[in-house]
Structure formats: C-alpha cells, structure tokens
Residue, then its C-alpha position, 0 to 999 in steps of 0.5 A: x905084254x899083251x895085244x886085245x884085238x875086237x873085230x866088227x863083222x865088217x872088214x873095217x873097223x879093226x880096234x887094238x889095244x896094248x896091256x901089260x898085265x893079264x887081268x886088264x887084257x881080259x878086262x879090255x877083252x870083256x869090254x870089247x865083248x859088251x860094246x858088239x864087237x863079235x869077234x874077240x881074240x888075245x895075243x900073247x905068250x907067243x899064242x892068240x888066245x879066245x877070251x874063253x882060253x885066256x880066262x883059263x890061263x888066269x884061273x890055271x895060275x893065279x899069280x898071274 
C-alpha cells in the first residue's frame, strides 16, 4: 500500500490518496504533478519517497 500525498504552497489543502500498487502511486503522483500542486511525496516501504526517488525504485525493479 502506498499513500500519494500533494502539498499546495499554502497550509491548507493537503490531498491523499491510497494505491496498492507502485505503478498507480506514481501514476496519482504524476497527476498531482500536472494539476500545480508543488510539493509531492510517496509513503511507503516504511520511507517517504520524492517522485523522483520513487520512479527508480520501479526501474531498480521491474517486477514491481
């Protein structure tokens, strides 16, 4: 399971939403991405992740 958070600039605002697979975390992350939100981070694996460090955990292993 994994926990997509998208911060806006102001403190207000915060969205989350819930995946189970890596792919659709990333997915919900990119989408975060494209509607503004500057801030956007991925909790899992007992680590919160930045997109970017997500992304490599998919290419590092792609059976994932």
């Amino acid at each position: 399971m994994f926990i997509v958070e998208g911060k806006p600039r102001e403190a207000e605002g915060i969205v989350k939403i819930i995946k189970e697979s890596r792919h659709d975390a990333l997915q919900v992350a990119k989408d975060f991405l494209e509607q503004g939100l500057p801030f956007v981070s991925i909790i899992g694996d007992d680590h919160v992740y930045t997109i970017e460090e997500f992304s490599l955990t998919i290419i590092n292993d792609p059976s994932a």
